[in-house]
N, C-alpha and C positions, 0 to 999 in steps of 0.2 A: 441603266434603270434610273428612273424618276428619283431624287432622292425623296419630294416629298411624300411617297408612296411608301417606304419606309416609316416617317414622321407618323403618317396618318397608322400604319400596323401597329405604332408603339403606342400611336394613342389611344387605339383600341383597347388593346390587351390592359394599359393605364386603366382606362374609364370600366371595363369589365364587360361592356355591354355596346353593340353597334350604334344605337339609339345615341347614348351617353356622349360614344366619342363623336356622336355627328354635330351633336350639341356643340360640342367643345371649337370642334373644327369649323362650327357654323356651316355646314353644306346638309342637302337633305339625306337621310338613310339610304334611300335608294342608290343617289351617286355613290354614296361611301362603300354601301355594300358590292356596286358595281368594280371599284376600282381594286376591291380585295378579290374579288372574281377573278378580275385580267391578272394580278397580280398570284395567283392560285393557277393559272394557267401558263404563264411564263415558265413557271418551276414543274409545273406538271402535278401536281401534288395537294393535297387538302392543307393548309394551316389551323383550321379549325375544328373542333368537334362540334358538328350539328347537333340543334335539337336539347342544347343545354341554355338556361335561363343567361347565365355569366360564360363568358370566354373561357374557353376549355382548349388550348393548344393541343396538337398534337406532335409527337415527335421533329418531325420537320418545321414544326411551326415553332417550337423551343429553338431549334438551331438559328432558325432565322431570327429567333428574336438579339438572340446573344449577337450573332455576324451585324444585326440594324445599329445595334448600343454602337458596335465596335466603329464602324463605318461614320455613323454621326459623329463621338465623340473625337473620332482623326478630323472628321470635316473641320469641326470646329476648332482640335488646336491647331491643324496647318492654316484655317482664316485669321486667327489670332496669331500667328509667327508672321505671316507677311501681313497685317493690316495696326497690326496694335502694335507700338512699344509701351514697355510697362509704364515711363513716367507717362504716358498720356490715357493711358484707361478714364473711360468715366461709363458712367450709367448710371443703374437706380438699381439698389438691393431694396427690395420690400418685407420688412419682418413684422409678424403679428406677433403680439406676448399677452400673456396676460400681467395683472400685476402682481409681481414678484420682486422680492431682494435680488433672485437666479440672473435678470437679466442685467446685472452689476458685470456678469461675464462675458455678454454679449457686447455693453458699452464699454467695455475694453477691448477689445476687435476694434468695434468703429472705430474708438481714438490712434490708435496704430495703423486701420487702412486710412483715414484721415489726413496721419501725419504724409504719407508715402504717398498717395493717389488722393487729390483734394480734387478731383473731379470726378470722385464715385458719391454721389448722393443718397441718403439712406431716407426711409421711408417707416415711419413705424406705427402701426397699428394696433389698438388695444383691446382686448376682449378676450372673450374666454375659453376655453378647449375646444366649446361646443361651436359655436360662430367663427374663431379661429379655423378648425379642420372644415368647415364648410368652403371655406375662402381660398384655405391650401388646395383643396380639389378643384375648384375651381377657376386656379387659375392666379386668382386675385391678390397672392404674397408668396414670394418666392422659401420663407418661412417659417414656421409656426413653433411656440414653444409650447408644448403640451401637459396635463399633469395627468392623464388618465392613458390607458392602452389605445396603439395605433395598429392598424394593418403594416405590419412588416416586409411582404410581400410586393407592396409599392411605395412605400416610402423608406431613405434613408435616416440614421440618424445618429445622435448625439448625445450622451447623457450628459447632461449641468452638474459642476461640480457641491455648488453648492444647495442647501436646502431650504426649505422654509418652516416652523411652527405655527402650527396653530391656537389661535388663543380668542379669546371672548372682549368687545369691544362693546365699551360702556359709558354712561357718564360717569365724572369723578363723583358727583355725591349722591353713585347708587350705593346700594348695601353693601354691595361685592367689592367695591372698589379696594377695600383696604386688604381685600385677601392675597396672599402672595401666589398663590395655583386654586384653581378649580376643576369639579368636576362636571361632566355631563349634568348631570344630579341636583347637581345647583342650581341650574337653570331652568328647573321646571316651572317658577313660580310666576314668570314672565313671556311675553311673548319674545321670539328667535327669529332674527331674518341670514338665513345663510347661503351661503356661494352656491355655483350650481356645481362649480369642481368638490367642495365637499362634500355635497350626496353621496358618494360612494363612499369617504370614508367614516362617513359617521352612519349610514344606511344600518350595516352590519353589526354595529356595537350594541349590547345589551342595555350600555347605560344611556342610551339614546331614546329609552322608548318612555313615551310620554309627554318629550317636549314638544311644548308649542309653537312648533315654526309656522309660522305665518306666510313664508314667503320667500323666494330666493332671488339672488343678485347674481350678475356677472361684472359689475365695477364696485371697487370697497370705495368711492367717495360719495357716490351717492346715497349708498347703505349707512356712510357712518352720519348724514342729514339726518336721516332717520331716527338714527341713536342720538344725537346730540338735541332733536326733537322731543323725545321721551317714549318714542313710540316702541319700540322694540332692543334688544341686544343685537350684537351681531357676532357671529362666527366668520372668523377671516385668519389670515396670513396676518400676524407680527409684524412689528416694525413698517406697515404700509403707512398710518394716518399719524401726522404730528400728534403727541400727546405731552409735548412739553409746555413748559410755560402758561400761558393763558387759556390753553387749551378743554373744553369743559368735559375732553372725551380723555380715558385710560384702556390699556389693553393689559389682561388681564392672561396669563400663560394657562393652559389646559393640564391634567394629568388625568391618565398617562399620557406622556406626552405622545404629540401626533405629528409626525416630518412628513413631510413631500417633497420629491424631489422634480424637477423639470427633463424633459425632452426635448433637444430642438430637431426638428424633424423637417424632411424637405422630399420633394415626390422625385422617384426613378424615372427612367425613361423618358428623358424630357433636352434637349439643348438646351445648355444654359448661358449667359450671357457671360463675359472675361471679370466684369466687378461680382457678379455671383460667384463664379468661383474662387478669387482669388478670398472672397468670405471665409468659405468653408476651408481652401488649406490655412488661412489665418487661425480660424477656431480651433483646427485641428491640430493648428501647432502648439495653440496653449494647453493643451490635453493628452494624457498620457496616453504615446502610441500605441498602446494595443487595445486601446478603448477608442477607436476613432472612429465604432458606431457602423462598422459596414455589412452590417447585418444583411 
């Protein structure tokens, strides 16, 4: 059997839809649905339930998919046992994050595959859950640190030890500035530019209704131009923007207080490459084993 006819069944079932994975795989619907036909016919048997919008396996079509993982993933450690030794690995690890203190975990990975493999090159991209998980489906960064809920179903993953607060970003000689915490409530008397990751967690709060958000961001440096403009406050993650020294901006801590924590998350069903992986058992060694995300 083809292997890449396997490849293409797992990218289906990936992408959820024929259409989707032909896109991925760049060939038309037609061939693609043609080659899961022949491949329906080999086995004798349906893989699919017809007639449903998203990929609906069927019994033998589950079996097959676990037997595809299994077979790819031998493929690739027996090409990586005779083609690689470890001091010469190199590649490209592609991670999207947004901005976070979280990914202080991640550049500790780097610095350790770094020291060991100085011909794995890393790749980092910035932006935020929402343009992030478009990118991970895509194709486009092997992976994404998330703050909001993922499909579990096709993606792997990892919880970030550490967290982040939320706090209110100002100039020093606004009102607030001398306040040691504030509240929602405080804020109504100005305009608000906030993150698109925080929409959800300040959506739901009582003491949220009324403020004047203006506007949202997915980078906290160009939002905090903004604020150091006079145009607006901002709601962001702590600790992102210098506030020392000469700086004409403060951050200002919220209560009650508000944590988020990260995800890094990375898609099933997929070969991956010897510097990708040696990523993921790196991360996974800094994190306690029975959290290692394999949901």
């Amino acid at each position: 059997m083809d292997i890449q006819i396997l490849q293409d069944y797992l990218t289906i079932i990936r992408e959820g839809t024929i259409s989707a994975a032909a896109d991925q795989l760049r060939i038309s619907q037609p061939a693609l649905s043609r080659r899961i036909r022949e491949l329906e016919e080999t086995f004798g048997t349906e893989l699919f339930q017809r007639g449903n919008r998203r990929i609906t396996l069927t019994e033998e079509g589950q079996i097959l998919q676990k037997r595809a993982e299994e077979i790819l993933q031998l493929l690739q450690i027996t090409e990586d046992e005779i083609t690689h030794r470890k001091d010469r690995i190199n590649g490209v690890v592609r991670i999207g994050a947004g901005e976070s203190r979280a990914f202080h975990y991640l550049s500790r990975t780097i610095k350790e595959l770094q020291d060991h493999y100085p011909g794995i090159r890393f790749h980092i991209i910035s932006g935020d859950t929402h343009d992030l998980m478009d990118e991970l489906d895509h194709g486009l960064i092997d992976f994404a640190v998330v703050f909001s809920d993922f499909d579990r179903s096709i993606h792997m993953s990892l919880p970030l030890p550490e967290s982040d607060r939320f706090g209110v970003l100002l100039r020093k000689d606004d009102p607030l500035a001398d306040a040691e915490i504030l509240h929602l409530q405080d804020l109504k008397d100005r305009p608000l530019i906030i993150s698109r990751a925080s929409e959800a967690y300040i959506s739901g709060l009582k003491d949220a209704e009324g403020l004047n958000i203006i506007g949202t961001y997915n980078l906290i440096y160009n939002a905090s131009l903004l604020v150091e403009d006079g145009v607006c406050r901002a709601l962001c993650f702590d600790n992102l923007i210098n506030t020392t020294g000469d700086s004409p901006l403060y951050c200002v801590p919220l209560t009650p207080t508000l944590h988020t924590s990260g995800t890094l998350i990375w898609k099933k069903y997929q070969v991956i490459s010897p510097a990708v992986q040696l990523f993921i058992e790196h991360i996974r060694r800094q994190s306690d084993p029975c959290k290692e995300g394999t949901d």
